[in-house]
Jmol script that loads the backbone (N, CA, C; Angstrom):
load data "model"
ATOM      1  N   UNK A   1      80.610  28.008 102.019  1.00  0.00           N
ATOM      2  CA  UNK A   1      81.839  27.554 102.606  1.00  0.00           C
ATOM      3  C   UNK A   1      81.646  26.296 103.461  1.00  0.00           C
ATOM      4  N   UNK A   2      80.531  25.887 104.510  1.00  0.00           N
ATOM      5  CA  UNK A   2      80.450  25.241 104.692  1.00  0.00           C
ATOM      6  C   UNK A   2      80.149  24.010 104.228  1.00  0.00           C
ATOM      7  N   UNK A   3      79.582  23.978 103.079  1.00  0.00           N
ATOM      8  CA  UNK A   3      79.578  22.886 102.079  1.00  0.00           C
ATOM      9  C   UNK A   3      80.721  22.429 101.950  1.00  0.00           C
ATOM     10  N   UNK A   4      81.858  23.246 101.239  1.00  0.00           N
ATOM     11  CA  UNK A   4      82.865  22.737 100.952  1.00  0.00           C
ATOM     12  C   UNK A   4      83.757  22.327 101.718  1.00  0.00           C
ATOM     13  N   UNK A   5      83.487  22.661 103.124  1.00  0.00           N
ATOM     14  CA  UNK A   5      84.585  22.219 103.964  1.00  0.00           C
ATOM     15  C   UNK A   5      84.320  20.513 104.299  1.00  0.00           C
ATOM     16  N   UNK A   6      82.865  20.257 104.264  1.00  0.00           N
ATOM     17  CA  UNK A   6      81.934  19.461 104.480  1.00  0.00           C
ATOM     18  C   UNK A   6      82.629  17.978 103.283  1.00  0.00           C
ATOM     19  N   UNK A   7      82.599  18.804 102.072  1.00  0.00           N
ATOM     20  CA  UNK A   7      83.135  18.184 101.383  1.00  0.00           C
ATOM     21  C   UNK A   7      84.649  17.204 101.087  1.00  0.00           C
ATOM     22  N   UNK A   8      85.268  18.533 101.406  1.00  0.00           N
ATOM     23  CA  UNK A   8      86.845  18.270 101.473  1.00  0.00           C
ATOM     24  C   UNK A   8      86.912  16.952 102.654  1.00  0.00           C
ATOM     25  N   UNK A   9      86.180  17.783 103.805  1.00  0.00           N
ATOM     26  CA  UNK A   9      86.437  16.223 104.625  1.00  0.00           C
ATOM     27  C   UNK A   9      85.796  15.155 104.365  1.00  0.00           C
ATOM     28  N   UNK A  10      84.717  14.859 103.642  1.00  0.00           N
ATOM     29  CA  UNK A  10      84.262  13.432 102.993  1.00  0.00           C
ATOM     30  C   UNK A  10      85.431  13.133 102.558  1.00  0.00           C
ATOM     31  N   UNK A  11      85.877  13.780 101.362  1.00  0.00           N
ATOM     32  CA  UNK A  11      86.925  13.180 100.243  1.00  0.00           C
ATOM     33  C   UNK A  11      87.878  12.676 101.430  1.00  0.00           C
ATOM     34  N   UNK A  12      88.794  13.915 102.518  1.00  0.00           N
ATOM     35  CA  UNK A  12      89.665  13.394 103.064  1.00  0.00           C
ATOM     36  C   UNK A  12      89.464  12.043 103.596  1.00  0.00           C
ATOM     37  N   UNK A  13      88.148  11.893 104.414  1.00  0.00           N
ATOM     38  CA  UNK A  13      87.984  10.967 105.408  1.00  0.00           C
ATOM     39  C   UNK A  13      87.917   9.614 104.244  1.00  0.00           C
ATOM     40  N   UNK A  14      87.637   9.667 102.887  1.00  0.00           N
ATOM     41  CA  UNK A  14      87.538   8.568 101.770  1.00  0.00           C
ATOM     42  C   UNK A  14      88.817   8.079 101.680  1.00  0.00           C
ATOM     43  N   UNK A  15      89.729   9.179 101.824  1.00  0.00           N
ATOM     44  CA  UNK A  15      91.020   8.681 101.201  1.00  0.00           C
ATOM     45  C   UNK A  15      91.747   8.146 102.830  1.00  0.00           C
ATOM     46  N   UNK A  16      91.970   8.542 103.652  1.00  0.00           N
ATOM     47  CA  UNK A  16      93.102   8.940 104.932  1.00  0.00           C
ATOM     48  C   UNK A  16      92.106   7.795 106.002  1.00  0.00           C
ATOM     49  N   UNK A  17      91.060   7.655 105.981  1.00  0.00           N
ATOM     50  CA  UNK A  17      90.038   7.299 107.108  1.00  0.00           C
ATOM     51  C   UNK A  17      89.888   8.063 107.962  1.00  0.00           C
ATOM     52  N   UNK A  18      89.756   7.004 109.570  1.00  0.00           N
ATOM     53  CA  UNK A  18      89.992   7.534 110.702  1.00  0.00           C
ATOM     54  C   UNK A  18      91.000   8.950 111.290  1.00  0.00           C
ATOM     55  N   UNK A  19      91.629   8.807 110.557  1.00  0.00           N
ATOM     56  CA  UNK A  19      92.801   9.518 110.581  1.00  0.00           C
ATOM     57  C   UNK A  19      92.203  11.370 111.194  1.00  0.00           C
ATOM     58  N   UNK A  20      91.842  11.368 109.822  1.00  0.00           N
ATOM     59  CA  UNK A  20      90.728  12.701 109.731  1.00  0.00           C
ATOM     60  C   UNK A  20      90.114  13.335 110.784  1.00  0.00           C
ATOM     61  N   UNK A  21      89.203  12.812 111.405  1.00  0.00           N
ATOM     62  CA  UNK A  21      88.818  12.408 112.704  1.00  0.00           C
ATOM     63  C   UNK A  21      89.501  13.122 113.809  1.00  0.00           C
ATOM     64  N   UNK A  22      90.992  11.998 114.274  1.00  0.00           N
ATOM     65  CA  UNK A  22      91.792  12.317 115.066  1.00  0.00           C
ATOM     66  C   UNK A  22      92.345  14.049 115.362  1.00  0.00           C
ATOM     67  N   UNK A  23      92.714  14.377 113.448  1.00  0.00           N
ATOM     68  CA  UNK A  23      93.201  15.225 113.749  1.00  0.00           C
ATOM     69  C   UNK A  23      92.314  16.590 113.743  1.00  0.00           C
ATOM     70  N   UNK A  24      91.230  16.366 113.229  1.00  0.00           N
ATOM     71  CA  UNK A  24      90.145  17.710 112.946  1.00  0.00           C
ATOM     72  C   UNK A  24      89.735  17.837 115.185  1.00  0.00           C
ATOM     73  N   UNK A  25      90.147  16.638 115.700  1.00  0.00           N
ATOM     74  CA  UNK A  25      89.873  16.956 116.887  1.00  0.00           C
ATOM     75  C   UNK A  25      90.903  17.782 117.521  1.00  0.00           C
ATOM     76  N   UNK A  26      91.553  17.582 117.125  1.00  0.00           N
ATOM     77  CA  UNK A  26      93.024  17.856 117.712  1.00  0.00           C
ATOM     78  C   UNK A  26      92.892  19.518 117.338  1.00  0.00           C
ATOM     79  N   UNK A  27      92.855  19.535 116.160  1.00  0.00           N
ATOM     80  CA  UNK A  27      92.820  20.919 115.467  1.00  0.00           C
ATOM     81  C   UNK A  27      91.743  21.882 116.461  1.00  0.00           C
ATOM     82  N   UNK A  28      90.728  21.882 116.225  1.00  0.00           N
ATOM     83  CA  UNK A  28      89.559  21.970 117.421  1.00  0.00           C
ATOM     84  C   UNK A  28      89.716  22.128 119.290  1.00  0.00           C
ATOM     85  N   UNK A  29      91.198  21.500 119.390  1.00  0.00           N
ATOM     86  CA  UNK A  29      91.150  21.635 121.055  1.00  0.00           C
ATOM     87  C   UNK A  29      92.419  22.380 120.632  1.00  0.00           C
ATOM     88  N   UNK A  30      93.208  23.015 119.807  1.00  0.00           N
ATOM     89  CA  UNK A  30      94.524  23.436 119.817  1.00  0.00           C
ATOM     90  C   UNK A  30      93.750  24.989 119.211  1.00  0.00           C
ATOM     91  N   UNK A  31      92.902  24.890 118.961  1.00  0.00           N
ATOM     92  CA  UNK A  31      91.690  25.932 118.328  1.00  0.00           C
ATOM     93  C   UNK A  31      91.533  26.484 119.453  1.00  0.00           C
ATOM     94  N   UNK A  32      90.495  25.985 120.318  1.00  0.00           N
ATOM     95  CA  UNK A  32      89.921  26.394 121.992  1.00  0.00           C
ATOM     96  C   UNK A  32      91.249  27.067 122.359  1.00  0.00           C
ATOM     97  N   UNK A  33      92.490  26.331 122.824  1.00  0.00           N
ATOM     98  CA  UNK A  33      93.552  27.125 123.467  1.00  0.00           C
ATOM     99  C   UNK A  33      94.089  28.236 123.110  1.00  0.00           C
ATOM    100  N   UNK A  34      94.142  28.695 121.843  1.00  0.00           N
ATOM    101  CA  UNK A  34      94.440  29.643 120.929  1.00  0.00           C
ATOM    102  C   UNK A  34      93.675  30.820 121.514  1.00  0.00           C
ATOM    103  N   UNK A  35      92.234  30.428 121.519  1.00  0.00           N
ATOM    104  CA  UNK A  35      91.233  31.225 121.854  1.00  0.00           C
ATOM    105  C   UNK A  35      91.192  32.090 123.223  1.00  0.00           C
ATOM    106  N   UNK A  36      91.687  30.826 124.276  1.00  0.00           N
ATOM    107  CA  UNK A  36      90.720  31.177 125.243  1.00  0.00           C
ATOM    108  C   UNK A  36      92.213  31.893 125.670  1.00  0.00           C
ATOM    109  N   UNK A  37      93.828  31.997 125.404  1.00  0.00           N
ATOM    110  CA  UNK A  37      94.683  32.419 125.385  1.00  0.00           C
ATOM    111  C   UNK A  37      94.566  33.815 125.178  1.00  0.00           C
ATOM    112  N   UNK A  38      94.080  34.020 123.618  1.00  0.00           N
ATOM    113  CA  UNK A  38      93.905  35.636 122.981  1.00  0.00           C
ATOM    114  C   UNK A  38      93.283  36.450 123.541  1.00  0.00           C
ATOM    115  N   UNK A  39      92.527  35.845 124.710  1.00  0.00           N
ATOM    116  CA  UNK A  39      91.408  36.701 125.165  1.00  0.00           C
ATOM    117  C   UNK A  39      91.728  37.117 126.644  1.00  0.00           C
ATOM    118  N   UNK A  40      92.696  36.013 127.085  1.00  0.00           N
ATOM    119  CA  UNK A  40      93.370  36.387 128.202  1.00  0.00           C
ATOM    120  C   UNK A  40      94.313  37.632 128.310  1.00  0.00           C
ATOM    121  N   UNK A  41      95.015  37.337 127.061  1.00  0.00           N
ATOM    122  CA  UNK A  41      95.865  38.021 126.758  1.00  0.00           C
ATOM    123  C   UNK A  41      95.386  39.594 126.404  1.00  0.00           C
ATOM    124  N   UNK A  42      94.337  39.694 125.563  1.00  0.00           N
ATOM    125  CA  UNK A  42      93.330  40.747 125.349  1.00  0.00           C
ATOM    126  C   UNK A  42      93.276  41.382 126.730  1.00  0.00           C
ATOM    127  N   UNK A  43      92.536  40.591 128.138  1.00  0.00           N
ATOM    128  CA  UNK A  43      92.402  41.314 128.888  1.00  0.00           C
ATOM    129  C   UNK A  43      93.659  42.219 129.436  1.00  0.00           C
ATOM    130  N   UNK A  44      94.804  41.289 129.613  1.00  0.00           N
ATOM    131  CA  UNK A  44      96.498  41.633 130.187  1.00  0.00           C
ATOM    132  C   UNK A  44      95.956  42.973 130.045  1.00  0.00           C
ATOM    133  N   UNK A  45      96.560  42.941 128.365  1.00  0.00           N
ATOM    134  CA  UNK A  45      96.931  44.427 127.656  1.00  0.00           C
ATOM    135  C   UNK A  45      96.225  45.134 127.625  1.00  0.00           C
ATOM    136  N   UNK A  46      94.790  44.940 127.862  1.00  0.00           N
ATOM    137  CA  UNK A  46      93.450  46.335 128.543  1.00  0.00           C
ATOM    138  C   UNK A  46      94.117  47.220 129.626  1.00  0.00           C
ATOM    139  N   UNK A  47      94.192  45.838 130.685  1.00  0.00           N
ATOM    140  CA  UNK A  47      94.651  46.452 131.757  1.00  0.00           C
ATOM    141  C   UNK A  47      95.793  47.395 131.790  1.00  0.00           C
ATOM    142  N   UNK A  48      97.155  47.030 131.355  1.00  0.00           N
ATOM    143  CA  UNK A  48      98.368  47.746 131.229  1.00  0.00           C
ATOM    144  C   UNK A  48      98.234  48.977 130.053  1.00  0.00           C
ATOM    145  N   UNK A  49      97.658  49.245 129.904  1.00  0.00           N
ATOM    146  CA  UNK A  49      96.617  49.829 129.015  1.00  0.00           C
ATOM    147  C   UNK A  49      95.909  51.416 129.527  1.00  0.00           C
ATOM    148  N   UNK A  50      95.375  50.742 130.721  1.00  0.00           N
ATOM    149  CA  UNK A  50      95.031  51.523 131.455  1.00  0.00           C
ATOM    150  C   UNK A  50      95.868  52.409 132.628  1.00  0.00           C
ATOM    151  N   UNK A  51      96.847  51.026 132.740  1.00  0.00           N
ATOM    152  CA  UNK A  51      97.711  51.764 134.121  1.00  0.00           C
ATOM    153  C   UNK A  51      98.503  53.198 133.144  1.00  0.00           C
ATOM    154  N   UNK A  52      99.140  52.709 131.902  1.00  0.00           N
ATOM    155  CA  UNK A  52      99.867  53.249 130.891  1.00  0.00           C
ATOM    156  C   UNK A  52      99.336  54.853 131.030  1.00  0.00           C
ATOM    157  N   UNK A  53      97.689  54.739 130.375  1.00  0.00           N
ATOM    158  CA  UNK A  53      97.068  55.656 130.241  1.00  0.00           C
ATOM    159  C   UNK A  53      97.233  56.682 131.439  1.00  0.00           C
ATOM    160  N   UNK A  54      96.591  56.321 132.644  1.00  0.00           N
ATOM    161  CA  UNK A  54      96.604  56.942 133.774  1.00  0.00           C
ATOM    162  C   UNK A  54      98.079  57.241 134.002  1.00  0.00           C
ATOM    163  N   UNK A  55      99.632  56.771 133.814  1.00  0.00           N
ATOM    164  CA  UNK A  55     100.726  57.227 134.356  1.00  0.00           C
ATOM    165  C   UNK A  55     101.494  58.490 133.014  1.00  0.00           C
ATOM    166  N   UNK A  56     100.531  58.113 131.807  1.00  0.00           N
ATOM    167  CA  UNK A  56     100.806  59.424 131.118  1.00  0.00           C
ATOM    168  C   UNK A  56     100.405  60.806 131.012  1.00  0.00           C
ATOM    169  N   UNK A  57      98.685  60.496 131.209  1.00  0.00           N
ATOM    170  CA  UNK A  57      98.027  61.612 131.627  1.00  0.00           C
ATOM    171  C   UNK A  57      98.591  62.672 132.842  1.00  0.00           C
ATOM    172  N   UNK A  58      99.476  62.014 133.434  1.00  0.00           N
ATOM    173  CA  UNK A  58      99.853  62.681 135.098  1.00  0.00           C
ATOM    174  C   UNK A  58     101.357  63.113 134.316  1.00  0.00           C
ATOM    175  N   UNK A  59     102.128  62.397 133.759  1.00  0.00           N
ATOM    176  CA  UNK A  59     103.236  62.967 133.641  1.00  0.00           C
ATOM    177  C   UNK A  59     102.885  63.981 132.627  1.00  0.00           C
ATOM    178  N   UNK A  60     102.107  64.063 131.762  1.00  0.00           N
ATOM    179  CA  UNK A  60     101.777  65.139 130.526  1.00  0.00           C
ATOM    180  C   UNK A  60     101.016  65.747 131.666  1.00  0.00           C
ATOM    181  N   UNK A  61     100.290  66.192 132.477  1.00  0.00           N
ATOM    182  CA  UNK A  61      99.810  67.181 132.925  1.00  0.00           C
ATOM    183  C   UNK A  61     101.431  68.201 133.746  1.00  0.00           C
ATOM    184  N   UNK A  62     102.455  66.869 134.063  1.00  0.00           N
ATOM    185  CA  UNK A  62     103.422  67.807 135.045  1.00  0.00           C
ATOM    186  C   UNK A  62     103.772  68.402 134.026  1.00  0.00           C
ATOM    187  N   UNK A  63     104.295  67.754 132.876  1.00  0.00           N
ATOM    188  CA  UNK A  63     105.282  68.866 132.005  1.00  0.00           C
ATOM    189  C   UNK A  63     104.254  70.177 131.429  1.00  0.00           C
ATOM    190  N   UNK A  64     103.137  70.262 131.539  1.00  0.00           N
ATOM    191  CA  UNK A  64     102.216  70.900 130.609  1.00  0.00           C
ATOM    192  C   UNK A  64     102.192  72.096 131.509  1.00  0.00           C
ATOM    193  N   UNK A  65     102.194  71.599 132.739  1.00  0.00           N
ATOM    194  CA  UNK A  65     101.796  72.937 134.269  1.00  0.00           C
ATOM    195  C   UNK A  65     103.215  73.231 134.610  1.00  0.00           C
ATOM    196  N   UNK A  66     104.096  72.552 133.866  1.00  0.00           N
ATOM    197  CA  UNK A  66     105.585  73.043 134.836  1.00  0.00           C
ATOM    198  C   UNK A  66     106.017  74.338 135.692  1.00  0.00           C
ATOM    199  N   UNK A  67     105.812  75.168 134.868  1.00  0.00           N
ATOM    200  CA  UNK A  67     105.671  76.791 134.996  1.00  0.00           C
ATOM    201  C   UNK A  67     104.926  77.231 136.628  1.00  0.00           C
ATOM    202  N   UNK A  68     103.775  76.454 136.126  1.00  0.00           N
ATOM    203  CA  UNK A  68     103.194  76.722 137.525  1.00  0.00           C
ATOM    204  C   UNK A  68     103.803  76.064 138.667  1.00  0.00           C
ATOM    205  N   UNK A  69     104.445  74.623 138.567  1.00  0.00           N
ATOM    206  CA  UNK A  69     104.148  74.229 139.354  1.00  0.00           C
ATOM    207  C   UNK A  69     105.238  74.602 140.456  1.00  0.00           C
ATOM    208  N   UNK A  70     106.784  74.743 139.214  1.00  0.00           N
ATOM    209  CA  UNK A  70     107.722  75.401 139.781  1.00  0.00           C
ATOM    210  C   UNK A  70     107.744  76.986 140.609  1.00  0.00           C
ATOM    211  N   UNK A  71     106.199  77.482 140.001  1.00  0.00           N
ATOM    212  CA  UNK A  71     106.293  78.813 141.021  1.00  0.00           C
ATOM    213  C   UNK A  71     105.568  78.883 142.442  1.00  0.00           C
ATOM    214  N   UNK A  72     104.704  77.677 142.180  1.00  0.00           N
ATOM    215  CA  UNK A  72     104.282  77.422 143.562  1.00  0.00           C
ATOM    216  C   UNK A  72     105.072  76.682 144.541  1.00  0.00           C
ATOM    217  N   UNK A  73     106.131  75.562 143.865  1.00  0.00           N
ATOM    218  CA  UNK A  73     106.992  74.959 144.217  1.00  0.00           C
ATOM    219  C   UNK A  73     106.292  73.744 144.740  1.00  0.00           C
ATOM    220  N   UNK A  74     105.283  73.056 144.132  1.00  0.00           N
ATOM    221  CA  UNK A  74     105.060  71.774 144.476  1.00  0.00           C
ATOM    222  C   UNK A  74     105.721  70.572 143.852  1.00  0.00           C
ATOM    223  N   UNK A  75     106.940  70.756 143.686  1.00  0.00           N
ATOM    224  CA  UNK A  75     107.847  69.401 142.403  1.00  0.00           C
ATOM    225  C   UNK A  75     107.366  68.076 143.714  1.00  0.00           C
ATOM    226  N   UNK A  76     107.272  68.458 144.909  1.00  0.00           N
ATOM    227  CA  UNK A  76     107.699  67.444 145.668  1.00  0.00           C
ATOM    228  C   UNK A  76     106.084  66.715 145.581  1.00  0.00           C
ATOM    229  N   UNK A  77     104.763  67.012 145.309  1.00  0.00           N
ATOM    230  CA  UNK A  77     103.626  66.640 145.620  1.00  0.00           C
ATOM    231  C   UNK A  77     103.601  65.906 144.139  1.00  0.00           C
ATOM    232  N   UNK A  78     103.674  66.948 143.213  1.00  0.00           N
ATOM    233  CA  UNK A  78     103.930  66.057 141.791  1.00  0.00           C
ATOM    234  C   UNK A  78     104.544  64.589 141.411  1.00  0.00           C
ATOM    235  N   UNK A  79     105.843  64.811 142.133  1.00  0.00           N
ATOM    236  CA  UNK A  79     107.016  63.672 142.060  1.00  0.00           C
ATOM    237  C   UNK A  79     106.077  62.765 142.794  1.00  0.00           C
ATOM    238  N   UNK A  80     105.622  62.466 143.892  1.00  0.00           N
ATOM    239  CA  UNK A  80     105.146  61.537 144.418  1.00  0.00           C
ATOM    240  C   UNK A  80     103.645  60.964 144.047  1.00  0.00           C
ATOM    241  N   UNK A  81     103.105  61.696 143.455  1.00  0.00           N
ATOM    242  CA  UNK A  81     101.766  61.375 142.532  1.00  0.00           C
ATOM    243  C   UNK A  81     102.111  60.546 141.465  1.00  0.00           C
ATOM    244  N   UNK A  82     103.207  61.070 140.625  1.00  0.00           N
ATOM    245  CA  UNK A  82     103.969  59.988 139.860  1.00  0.00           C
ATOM    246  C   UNK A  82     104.372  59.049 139.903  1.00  0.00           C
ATOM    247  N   UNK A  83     105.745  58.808 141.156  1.00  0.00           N
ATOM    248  CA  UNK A  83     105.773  57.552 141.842  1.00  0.00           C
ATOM    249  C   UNK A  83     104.973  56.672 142.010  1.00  0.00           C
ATOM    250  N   UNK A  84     104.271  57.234 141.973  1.00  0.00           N
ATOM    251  CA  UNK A  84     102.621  56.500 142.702  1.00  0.00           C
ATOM    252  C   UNK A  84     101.911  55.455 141.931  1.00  0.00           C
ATOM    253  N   UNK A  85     101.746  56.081 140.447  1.00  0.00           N
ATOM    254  CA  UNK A  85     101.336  55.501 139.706  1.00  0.00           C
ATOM    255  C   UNK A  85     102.280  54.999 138.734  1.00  0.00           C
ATOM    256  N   UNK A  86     103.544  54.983 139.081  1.00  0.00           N
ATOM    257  CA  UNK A  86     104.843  53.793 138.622  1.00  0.00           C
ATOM    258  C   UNK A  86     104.317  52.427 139.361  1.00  0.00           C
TER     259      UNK A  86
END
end "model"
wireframe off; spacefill off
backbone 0.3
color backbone group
């Protein structure tokens, strides 16, 4: 593959010139931004990811213990553990 890419741009740069050049740079720094974007972005959605994780685990544990929790009557310690991690 690298041959041929090698290639294609001889031919291009034979036919177009300078031109070639300009834009394989261009391509290359619009490349980098792409990159260093996806990875930012990668991290975002780790993170929210995690908060997600942690605020489901707590609400699936309330509905899972409900029974209990209503006979001990802690809705109010629950509710605010939740809040919490809103």
């Amino acid at each position: 593959m690298p041959v041929q890419v090698a290639i294609a741009m001889f031919l291009l740069y034979d036919s177009l010139g300078a031109a070639v050049i300009t834009s394989v740079v261009g391509i290359m720094c619009v490349l980098v931004f792409v990159v260093l974007g996806t990875r930012r972005n990668k991290r975002f959605q780790s993170s929210v990811m995690k908060c997600r994780d942690s605020r489901m685990k707590a609400t699936n544990d309330m509905l899972n213990y409900m029974h209990v929790i209503k006979f001990q009557a802690w809705e109010e310690h629950f509710n605010k553990r939740i809040q919490a991690f809103r």
